[in-house]
C-alpha positions in Angstrom: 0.0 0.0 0.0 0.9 3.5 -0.7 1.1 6.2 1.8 -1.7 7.7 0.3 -4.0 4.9 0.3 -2.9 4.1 4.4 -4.0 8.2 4.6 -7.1 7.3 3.3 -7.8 4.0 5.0 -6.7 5.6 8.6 -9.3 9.2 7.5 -12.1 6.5 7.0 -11.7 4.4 10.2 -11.5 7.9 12.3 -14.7 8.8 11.1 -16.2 5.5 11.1 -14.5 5.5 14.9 -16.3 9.1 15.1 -19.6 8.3 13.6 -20.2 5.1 16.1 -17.8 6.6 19.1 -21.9 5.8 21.2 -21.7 2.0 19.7 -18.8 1.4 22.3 -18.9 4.1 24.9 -18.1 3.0 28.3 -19.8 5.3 30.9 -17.0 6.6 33.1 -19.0 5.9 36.3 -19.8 3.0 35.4 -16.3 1.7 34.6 -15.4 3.2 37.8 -17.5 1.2 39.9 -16.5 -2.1 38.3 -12.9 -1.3 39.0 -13.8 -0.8 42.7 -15.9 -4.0 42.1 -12.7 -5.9 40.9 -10.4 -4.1 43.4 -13.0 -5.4 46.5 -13.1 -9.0 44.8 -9.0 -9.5 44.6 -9.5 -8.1 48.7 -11.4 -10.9 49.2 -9.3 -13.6 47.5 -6.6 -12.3 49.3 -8.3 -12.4 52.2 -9.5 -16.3 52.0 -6.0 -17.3 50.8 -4.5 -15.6 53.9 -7.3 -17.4 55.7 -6.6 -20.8 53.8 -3.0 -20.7 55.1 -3.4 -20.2 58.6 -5.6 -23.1 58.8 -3.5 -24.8 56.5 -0.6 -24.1 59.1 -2.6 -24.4 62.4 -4.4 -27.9 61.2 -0.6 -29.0 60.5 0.6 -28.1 64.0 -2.5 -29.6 65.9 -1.7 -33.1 63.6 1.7 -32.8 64.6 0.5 -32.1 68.4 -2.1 -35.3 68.0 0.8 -37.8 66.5 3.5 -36.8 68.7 0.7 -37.2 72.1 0.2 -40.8 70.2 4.1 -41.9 69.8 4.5 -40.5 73.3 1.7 -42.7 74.5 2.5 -46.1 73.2 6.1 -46.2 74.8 
């Protein structure tokens, strides 16, 4: 393609872009309130993998607790 023809091809999508700018219009408050939506759902995920781990972790300790009280009893 020639310069000319990508200046014509570029002028026609800008006004095409122009022409249907409503066809794909994001409402600015809306967007904003899905971005505190998406910010409040990674809170939460980090939240219940924080929660996930301590139990992880404590459940690990109180097995270790339970099979050391049943070593310690069969001598």
């Amino acid at each position: 393609m020639t310069n000319e023809e990508i200046d014509a091809v570029a002028l026609r999508l800008c006004s095409m872009i122009r022409e249907h700018r409503k066809d794909f219009w994001i409402e600015p408050e809306e967007h904003y309130n899905d971005h505190k939506e998406l910010s409040e759902l990674v809170a939460d995920w980090k939240a219940a993998k924080t929660i996930f781990w301590k139990a992880f972790i404590g459940l690990a300790v109180i097995g270790s607790i339970a099979l050391a009280a049943v070593g310690l009893g069969h001598k």
